[in-house]
C-alpha positions as CSV (number, residue, x, y, z in Angstrom):
1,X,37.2,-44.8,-16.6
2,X,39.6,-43.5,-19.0
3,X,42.9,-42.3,-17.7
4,X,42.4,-39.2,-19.5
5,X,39.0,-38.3,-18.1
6,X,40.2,-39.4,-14.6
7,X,43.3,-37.1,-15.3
8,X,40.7,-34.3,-16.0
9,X,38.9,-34.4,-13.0
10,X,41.8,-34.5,-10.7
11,X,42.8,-31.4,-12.3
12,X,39.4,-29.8,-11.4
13,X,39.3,-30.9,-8.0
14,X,42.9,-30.0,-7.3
15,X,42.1,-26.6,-9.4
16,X,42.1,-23.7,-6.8
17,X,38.7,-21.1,-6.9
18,X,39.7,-17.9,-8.7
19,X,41.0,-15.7,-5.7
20,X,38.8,-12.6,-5.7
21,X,40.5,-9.4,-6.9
22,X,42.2,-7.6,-4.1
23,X,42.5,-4.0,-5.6
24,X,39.1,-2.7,-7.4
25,X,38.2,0.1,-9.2
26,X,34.9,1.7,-10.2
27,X,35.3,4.3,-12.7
28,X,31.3,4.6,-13.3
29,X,28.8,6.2,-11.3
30,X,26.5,3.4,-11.3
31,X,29.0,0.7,-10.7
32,X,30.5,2.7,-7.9
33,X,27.6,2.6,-6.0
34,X,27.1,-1.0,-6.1
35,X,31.0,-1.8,-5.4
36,X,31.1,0.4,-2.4
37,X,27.9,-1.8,-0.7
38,X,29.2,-5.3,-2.0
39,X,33.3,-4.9,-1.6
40,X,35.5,-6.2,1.6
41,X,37.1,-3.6,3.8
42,X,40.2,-2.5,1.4
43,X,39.0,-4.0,-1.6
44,X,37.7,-1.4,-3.2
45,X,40.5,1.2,-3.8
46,X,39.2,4.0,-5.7
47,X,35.5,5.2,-7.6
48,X,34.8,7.8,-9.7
49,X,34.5,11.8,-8.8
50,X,31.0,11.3,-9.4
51,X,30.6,9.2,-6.6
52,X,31.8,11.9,-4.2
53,X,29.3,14.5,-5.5
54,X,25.9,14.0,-3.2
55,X,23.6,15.8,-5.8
56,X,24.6,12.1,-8.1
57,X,25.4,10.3,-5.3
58,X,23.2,8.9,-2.1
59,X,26.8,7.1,-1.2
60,X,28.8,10.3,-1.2
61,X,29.8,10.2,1.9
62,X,31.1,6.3,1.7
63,X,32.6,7.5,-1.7
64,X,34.4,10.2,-0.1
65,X,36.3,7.9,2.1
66,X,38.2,6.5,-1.3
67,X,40.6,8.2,-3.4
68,X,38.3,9.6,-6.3
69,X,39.4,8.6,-10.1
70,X,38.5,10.9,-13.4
71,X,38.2,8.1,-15.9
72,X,41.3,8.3,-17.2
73,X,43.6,5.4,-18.3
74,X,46.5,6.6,-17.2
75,X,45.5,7.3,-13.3
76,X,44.0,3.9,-13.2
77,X,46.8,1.9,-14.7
78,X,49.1,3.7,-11.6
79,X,47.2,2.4,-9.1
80,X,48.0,-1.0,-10.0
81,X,44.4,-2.9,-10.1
82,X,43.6,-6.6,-10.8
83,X,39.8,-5.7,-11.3
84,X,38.2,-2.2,-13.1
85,X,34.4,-2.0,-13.1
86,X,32.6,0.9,-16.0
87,X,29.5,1.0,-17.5
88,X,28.6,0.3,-20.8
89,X,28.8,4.0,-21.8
90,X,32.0,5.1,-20.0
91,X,35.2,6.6,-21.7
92,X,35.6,4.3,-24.0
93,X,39.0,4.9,-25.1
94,X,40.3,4.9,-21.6
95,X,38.6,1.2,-21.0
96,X,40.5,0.0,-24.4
97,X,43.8,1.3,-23.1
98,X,43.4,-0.5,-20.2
99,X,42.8,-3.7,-21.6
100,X,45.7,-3.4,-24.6
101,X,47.8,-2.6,-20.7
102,X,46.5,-6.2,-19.7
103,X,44.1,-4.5,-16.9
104,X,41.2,-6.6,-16.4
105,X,38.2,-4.5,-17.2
106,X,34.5,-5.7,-16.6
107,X,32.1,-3.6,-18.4
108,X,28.3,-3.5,-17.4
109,X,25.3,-2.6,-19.0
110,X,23.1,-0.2,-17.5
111,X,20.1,-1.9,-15.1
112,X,16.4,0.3,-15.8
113,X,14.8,-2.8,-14.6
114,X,14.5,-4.4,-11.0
115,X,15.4,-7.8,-12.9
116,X,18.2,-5.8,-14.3
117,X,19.3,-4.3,-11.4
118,X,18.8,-8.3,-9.2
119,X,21.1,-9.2,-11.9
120,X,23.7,-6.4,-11.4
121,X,23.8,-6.9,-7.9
122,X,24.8,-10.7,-8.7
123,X,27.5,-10.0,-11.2
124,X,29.0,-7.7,-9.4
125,X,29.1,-10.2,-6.1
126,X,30.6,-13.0,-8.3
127,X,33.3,-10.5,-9.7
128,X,34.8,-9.5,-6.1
129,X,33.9,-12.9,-4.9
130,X,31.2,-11.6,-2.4
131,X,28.5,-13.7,-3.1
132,X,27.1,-14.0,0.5
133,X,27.1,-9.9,0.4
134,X,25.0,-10.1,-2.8
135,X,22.5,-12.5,-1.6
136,X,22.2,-10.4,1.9
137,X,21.8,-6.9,-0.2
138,X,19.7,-8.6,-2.9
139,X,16.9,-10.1,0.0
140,X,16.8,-6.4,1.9
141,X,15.5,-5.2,-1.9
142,X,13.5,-7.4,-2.2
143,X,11.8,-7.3,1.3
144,X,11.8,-3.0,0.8
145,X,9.7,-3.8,-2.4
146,X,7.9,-6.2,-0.9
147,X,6.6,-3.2,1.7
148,X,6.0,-1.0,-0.9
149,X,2.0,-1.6,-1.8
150,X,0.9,-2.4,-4.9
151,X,-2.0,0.2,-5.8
152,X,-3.0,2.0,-9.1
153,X,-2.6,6.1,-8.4
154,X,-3.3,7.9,-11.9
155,X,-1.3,9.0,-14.9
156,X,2.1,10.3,-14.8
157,X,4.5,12.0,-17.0
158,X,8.6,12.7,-16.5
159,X,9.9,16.0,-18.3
160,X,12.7,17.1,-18.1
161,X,15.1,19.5,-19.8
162,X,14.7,20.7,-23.9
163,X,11.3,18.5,-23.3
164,X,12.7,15.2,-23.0
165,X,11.0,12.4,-21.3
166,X,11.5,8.8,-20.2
167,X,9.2,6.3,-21.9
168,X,9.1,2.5,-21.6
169,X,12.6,0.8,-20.8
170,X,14.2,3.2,-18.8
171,X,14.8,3.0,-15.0
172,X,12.5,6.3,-14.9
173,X,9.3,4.3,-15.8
174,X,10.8,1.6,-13.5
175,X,10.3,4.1,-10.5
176,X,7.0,5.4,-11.8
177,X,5.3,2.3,-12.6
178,X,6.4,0.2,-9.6
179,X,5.1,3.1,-7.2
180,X,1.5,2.7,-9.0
181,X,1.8,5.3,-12.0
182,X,0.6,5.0,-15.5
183,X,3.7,6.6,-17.5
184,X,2.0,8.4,-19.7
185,X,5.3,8.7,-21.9
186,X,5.2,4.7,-22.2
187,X,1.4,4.8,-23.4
188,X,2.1,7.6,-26.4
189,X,5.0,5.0,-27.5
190,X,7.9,6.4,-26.6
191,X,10.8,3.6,-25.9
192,X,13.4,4.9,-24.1
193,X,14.5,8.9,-23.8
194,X,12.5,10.8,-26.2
195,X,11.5,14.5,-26.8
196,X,7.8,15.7,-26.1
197,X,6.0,18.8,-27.2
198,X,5.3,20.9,-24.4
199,X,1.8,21.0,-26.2
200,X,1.4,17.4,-26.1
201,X,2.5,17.4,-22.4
202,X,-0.4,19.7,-21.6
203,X,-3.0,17.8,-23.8
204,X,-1.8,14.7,-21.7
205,X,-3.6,15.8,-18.8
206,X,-1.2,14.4,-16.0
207,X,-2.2,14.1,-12.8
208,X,1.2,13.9,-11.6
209,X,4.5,15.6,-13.6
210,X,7.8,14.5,-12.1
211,X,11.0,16.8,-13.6
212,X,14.2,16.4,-13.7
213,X,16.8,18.5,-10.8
214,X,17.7,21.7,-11.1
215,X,21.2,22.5,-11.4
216,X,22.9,25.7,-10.5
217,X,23.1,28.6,-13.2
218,X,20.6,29.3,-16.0
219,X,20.2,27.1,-18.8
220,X,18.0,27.7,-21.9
221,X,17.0,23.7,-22.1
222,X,16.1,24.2,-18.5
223,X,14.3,27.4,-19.1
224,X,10.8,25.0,-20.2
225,X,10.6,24.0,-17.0
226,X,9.6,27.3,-15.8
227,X,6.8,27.3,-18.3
228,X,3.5,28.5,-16.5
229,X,1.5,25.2,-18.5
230,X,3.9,23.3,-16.5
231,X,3.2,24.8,-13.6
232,X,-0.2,24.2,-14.0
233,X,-1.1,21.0,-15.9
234,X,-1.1,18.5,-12.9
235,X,-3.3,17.5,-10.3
236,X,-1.0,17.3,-7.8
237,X,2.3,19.3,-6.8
238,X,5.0,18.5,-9.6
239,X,7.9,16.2,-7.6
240,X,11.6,16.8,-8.5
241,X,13.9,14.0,-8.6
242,X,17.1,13.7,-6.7
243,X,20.6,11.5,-6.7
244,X,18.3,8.1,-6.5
245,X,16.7,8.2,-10.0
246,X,20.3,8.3,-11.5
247,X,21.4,4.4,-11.8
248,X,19.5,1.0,-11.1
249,X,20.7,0.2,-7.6
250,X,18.7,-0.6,-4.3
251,X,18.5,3.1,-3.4
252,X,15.2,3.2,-6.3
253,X,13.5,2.3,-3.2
254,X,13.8,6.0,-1.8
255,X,12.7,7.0,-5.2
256,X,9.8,5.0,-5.3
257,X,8.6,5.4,-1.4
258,X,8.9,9.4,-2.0
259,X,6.6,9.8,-5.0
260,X,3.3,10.7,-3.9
Protein backbone atom coordinates (compact mmCIF):
# COMPACT_ATOMS: atom_id res chain seq x y z
CA UNK A 1 0.00 0.00 0.00
CA UNK A 2 1.27 3.31 -0.64
CA UNK A 3 2.66 5.31 2.24
CA UNK A 4 0.48 8.08 1.33
CA UNK A 5 -2.77 6.22 1.32
CA UNK A 6 -1.78 4.38 4.55
CA UNK A 7 -0.92 7.96 5.89
CA UNK A 8 -4.53 8.86 4.92
CA UNK A 9 -6.29 6.31 6.71
CA UNK A 10 -4.49 6.73 9.93
CA UNK A 11 -5.57 10.16 9.83
CA UNK A 12 -9.25 9.02 9.55
CA UNK A 13 -9.12 6.56 12.15
CA UNK A 14 -7.22 8.79 14.57
CA UNK A 15 -9.69 11.73 13.25
CA UNK A 16 -11.99 12.46 16.37
CA UNK A 17 -16.20 12.57 15.43
CA UNK A 18 -17.33 16.19 15.21
CA UNK A 19 -18.25 16.97 18.95
CA UNK A 20 -21.99 17.94 18.84
CA UNK A 21 -22.69 21.68 19.46
CA UNK A 22 -23.00 22.46 23.05
CA UNK A 23 -24.99 25.90 22.95
CA UNK A 24 -28.03 25.88 20.25
CA UNK A 25 -30.24 28.26 19.05
CA UNK A 26 -33.57 28.06 17.23
CA UNK A 27 -34.60 31.32 15.89
CA UNK A 28 -37.59 29.75 13.73
CA UNK A 29 -40.85 28.60 14.85
CA UNK A 30 -40.66 25.42 13.06
CA UNK A 31 -37.15 24.57 13.90
CA UNK A 32 -37.81 25.37 17.59
CA UNK A 33 -40.19 22.90 17.91
CA UNK A 34 -38.12 20.11 16.57
CA UNK A 35 -34.89 21.29 18.71
CA UNK A 36 -36.79 21.41 21.85
CA UNK A 37 -37.85 17.35 21.31
CA UNK A 38 -34.43 16.28 19.85
CA UNK A 39 -31.78 18.45 22.13
CA UNK A 40 -29.81 17.09 25.39
CA UNK A 41 -30.78 18.69 28.76
CA UNK A 42 -28.86 22.25 28.36
CA UNK A 43 -28.24 22.08 24.84
CA UNK A 44 -30.60 23.98 23.56
CA UNK A 45 -30.19 27.51 24.98
CA UNK A 46 -32.67 29.76 23.57
CA UNK A 47 -35.89 29.53 20.68
CA UNK A 48 -37.76 32.12 19.26
CA UNK A 49 -40.80 34.22 21.01
CA UNK A 50 -42.91 32.41 18.82
CA UNK A 51 -42.24 29.33 20.49
CA UNK A 52 -43.58 30.66 23.79
CA UNK A 53 -46.92 31.77 22.29
CA UNK A 54 -49.45 28.53 22.60
CA UNK A 55 -51.93 29.86 19.91
CA UNK A 56 -48.34 28.95 17.39
CA UNK A 57 -46.97 26.75 19.58
CA UNK A 58 -48.18 23.02 21.04
CA UNK A 59 -44.51 23.22 22.88
CA UNK A 60 -45.18 26.49 24.57
CA UNK A 61 -44.86 25.41 27.68
CA UNK A 62 -41.29 23.50 27.00
CA UNK A 63 -40.43 26.81 25.07
CA UNK A 64 -41.17 28.80 27.95
CA UNK A 65 -38.69 27.13 30.07
CA UNK A 66 -35.76 28.80 27.64
CA UNK A 67 -34.80 32.34 27.32
CA UNK A 68 -37.00 33.49 24.18
CA UNK A 69 -34.92 35.26 21.13
CA UNK A 70 -36.55 37.95 18.54
CA UNK A 71 -34.47 37.10 15.55
CA UNK A 72 -32.11 39.44 15.86
CA UNK A 73 -28.34 39.23 15.13
CA UNK A 74 -27.19 41.03 17.68
CA UNK A 75 -29.03 39.02 20.75
CA UNK A 76 -27.88 35.89 19.24
CA UNK A 77 -24.27 36.65 18.66
CA UNK A 78 -24.29 37.66 22.76
CA UNK A 79 -25.24 34.48 23.71
CA UNK A 80 -22.23 32.97 22.32
CA UNK A 81 -23.58 29.79 20.21
CA UNK A 82 -21.66 27.18 18.19
CA UNK A 83 -24.85 26.05 16.39
CA UNK A 84 -28.15 28.55 15.10
CA UNK A 85 -31.02 26.68 13.54
CA UNK A 86 -33.84 29.19 10.99
CA UNK A 87 -35.93 28.35 8.45
CA UNK A 88 -35.55 29.00 4.99
CA UNK A 89 -37.68 32.19 5.24
CA UNK A 90 -36.39 33.77 8.50
CA UNK A 91 -34.74 37.36 8.82
CA UNK A 92 -32.56 37.00 6.42
CA UNK A 93 -30.31 39.73 7.13
CA UNK A 94 -29.86 38.76 10.69
CA UNK A 95 -28.81 34.97 9.45
CA UNK A 96 -26.05 36.81 7.01
CA UNK A 97 -24.71 38.86 9.94
CA UNK A 98 -24.28 35.90 11.77
CA UNK A 99 -22.42 34.08 9.40
CA UNK A 100 -19.98 37.24 8.24
CA UNK A 101 -19.54 36.97 12.67
CA UNK A 102 -18.33 33.33 12.04
CA UNK A 103 -21.63 31.86 13.84
CA UNK A 104 -22.51 28.61 12.37
CA UNK A 105 -25.88 28.91 11.00
CA UNK A 106 -27.94 25.88 9.55
CA UNK A 107 -30.74 26.93 7.55
CA UNK A 108 -33.79 24.59 6.76
CA UNK A 109 -36.31 24.39 4.29
CA UNK A 110 -39.83 24.17 5.30
CA UNK A 111 -41.19 20.21 5.59
CA UNK A 112 -45.25 20.14 3.99
CA UNK A 113 -44.60 16.60 3.46
CA UNK A 114 -44.30 13.54 5.96
CA UNK A 115 -41.12 12.61 3.80
CA UNK A 116 -40.13 16.11 4.39
CA UNK A 117 -40.83 16.33 7.75
CA UNK A 118 -38.84 12.21 8.29
CA UNK A 119 -36.20 14.16 6.74
CA UNK A 120 -36.20 17.16 9.13
CA UNK A 121 -36.33 15.15 12.03
CA UNK A 122 -32.97 13.45 10.68
CA UNK A 123 -31.05 16.51 9.95
CA UNK A 124 -31.76 18.07 12.78
CA UNK A 125 -30.59 14.71 14.93
CA UNK A 126 -27.34 14.71 12.92
CA UNK A 127 -26.72 18.49 13.62
CA UNK A 128 -26.94 18.23 17.61
CA UNK A 129 -25.50 14.82 17.34
CA UNK A 130 -28.76 13.11 18.64
CA UNK A 131 -29.22 10.52 16.28
CA UNK A 132 -30.68 7.84 18.67
CA UNK A 133 -33.26 10.73 19.75
CA UNK A 134 -34.21 11.07 16.04
CA UNK A 135 -34.67 7.50 15.31
CA UNK A 136 -36.77 7.06 18.76
CA UNK A 137 -39.10 10.28 17.72
CA UNK A 138 -39.09 9.38 14.00
CA UNK A 139 -40.60 5.46 14.90
CA UNK A 140 -43.37 7.05 17.42
CA UNK A 141 -44.55 9.11 13.94
CA UNK A 142 -44.51 6.58 12.23
CA UNK A 143 -46.36 4.11 14.58
CA UNK A 144 -49.17 7.35 15.24
CA UNK A 145 -49.61 7.26 11.39
CA UNK A 146 -49.60 3.91 11.22
CA UNK A 147 -52.96 4.05 13.73
CA UNK A 148 -54.45 6.49 11.80
CA UNK A 149 -56.82 4.44 9.18
CA UNK A 150 -56.59 4.84 5.74
CA UNK A 151 -60.32 5.57 4.49
CA UNK A 152 -61.70 7.96 1.69
CA UNK A 153 -64.22 10.72 3.57
CA UNK A 154 -65.32 13.27 0.74
CA UNK A 155 -64.14 16.54 -0.58
CA UNK A 156 -62.56 19.17 1.29
CA UNK A 157 -61.54 22.69 0.92
CA UNK A 158 -59.07 25.11 3.37
CA UNK A 159 -60.05 28.99 3.30
CA UNK A 160 -58.71 31.09 4.94
CA UNK A 161 -58.32 34.87 5.27
CA UNK A 162 -58.74 37.43 1.87
CA UNK A 163 -59.89 33.92 0.24
CA UNK A 164 -56.69 32.21 0.23
CA UNK A 165 -56.38 28.47 0.19
CA UNK A 166 -53.73 25.68 0.42
CA UNK A 167 -53.48 23.62 -2.80
CA UNK A 168 -51.19 20.76 -3.57
CA UNK A 169 -47.55 20.96 -1.83
CA UNK A 170 -48.29 22.51 1.22
CA UNK A 171 -48.37 20.79 4.70
CA UNK A 172 -52.25 21.87 4.71
CA UNK A 173 -53.17 19.26 1.96
CA UNK A 174 -50.62 17.03 3.80
CA UNK A 175 -53.11 17.03 6.84
CA UNK A 176 -56.17 16.80 4.69
CA UNK A 177 -55.30 14.18 2.41
CA UNK A 178 -53.55 11.90 4.86
CA UNK A 179 -56.83 12.04 7.19
CA UNK A 180 -58.92 10.73 3.91
CA UNK A 181 -59.86 14.16 2.24
CA UNK A 182 -60.00 15.10 -1.37
CA UNK A 183 -58.47 18.78 -1.29
CA UNK A 184 -60.51 20.19 -3.48
CA UNK A 185 -58.01 23.25 -3.81
CA UNK A 186 -55.41 20.50 -5.20
CA UNK A 187 -58.00 19.14 -7.85
CA UNK A 188 -58.88 22.94 -9.36
CA UNK A 189 -54.89 23.25 -9.78
CA UNK A 190 -53.81 25.28 -7.32
CA UNK A 191 -49.94 24.51 -6.21
CA UNK A 192 -49.19 25.86 -3.24
CA UNK A 193 -51.08 29.04 -1.38
CA UNK A 194 -53.38 30.56 -3.82
CA UNK A 195 -56.54 32.92 -3.74
CA UNK A 196 -60.10 31.48 -4.37
CA UNK A 197 -63.30 33.20 -5.36
CA UNK A 198 -65.66 32.93 -2.61
CA UNK A 199 -67.99 32.07 -5.68
CA UNK A 200 -65.91 29.27 -6.72
CA UNK A 201 -65.69 28.08 -3.03
CA UNK A 202 -69.51 27.79 -3.01
CA UNK A 203 -69.81 26.15 -6.58
CA UNK A 204 -67.18 23.62 -5.08
CA UNK A 205 -69.68 22.05 -3.13
CA UNK A 206 -67.44 20.88 -0.04
CA UNK A 207 -68.53 18.60 2.15
CA UNK A 208 -66.08 19.63 4.58
CA UNK A 209 -64.42 23.58 4.82
CA UNK A 210 -61.56 23.82 7.23
CA UNK A 211 -60.56 27.79 8.03
CA UNK A 212 -57.87 29.23 9.23
CA UNK A 213 -57.81 30.62 13.39
CA UNK A 214 -59.25 33.49 14.36
CA UNK A 215 -57.22 36.03 15.86
CA UNK A 216 -58.14 38.71 18.28
CA UNK A 217 -59.55 42.10 16.86
CA UNK A 218 -61.41 42.72 13.55
CA UNK A 219 -59.72 42.34 10.34
CA UNK A 220 -61.23 43.13 6.97
CA UNK A 221 -59.32 39.93 5.26
CA UNK A 222 -60.86 38.01 8.06
CA UNK A 223 -64.23 39.63 7.61
CA UNK A 224 -65.01 36.59 4.49
CA UNK A 225 -65.00 34.27 6.85
CA UNK A 226 -68.16 35.46 8.42
CA UNK A 227 -69.74 35.22 4.98
CA UNK A 228 -73.26 33.47 5.46
CA UNK A 229 -72.24 31.04 1.89
CA UNK A 230 -69.53 30.00 4.15
CA UNK A 231 -71.53 29.27 6.82
CA UNK A 232 -73.58 27.28 4.76
CA UNK A 233 -71.80 25.55 1.89
CA UNK A 234 -70.60 22.30 3.76
CA UNK A 235 -72.00 19.22 4.79
CA UNK A 236 -70.53 19.01 7.81
CA UNK A 237 -69.61 21.65 10.69
CA UNK A 238 -66.65 23.88 9.29
CA UNK A 239 -63.33 22.81 11.59
CA UNK A 240 -60.93 25.62 12.59
CA UNK A 241 -57.33 24.94 12.79
CA UNK A 242 -55.10 25.45 15.70
CA UNK A 243 -51.05 25.71 16.68
CA UNK A 244 -50.59 22.05 14.89
CA UNK A 245 -51.25 23.05 11.20
CA UNK A 246 -48.41 25.65 11.52
CA UNK A 247 -44.98 23.69 10.72
CA UNK A 248 -44.28 19.98 9.57
CA UNK A 249 -43.37 18.33 12.88
CA UNK A 250 -44.84 15.13 14.54
CA UNK A 251 -47.61 17.16 16.28
CA UNK A 252 -49.57 16.92 12.41
CA UNK A 253 -50.75 13.88 14.04
CA UNK A 254 -53.23 15.93 16.34
CA UNK A 255 -54.17 17.74 13.26
CA UNK A 256 -54.91 14.82 11.38
CA UNK A 257 -56.65 12.61 14.30
CA UNK A 258 -59.07 15.86 14.96
CA UNK A 259 -60.52 16.36 11.53
CA UNK A 260 -63.74 14.76 11.29
Amino acid sequence: MPLSRLALMVALVATPALAAPARVVSMNLCTDQLALMLAAPGQLISVGSYAQDPDLSPMADAAKALPANHGRAEEIYLMAPDLVLTGQFSAGPAVRMLQDLGIPVQILPPADTIPQIRDQITRIGDLLGRQDAARDLLARFDEGLARIPQRTKGRALFYDANGFTAGGQTLSDTILTRAGWQNIAADLGITGPGALPLEQMVMATPDLIVTGARWPGQSRAEAILDHPALRHAAKVPTVTTDNTWICGTPFILTAIENLP
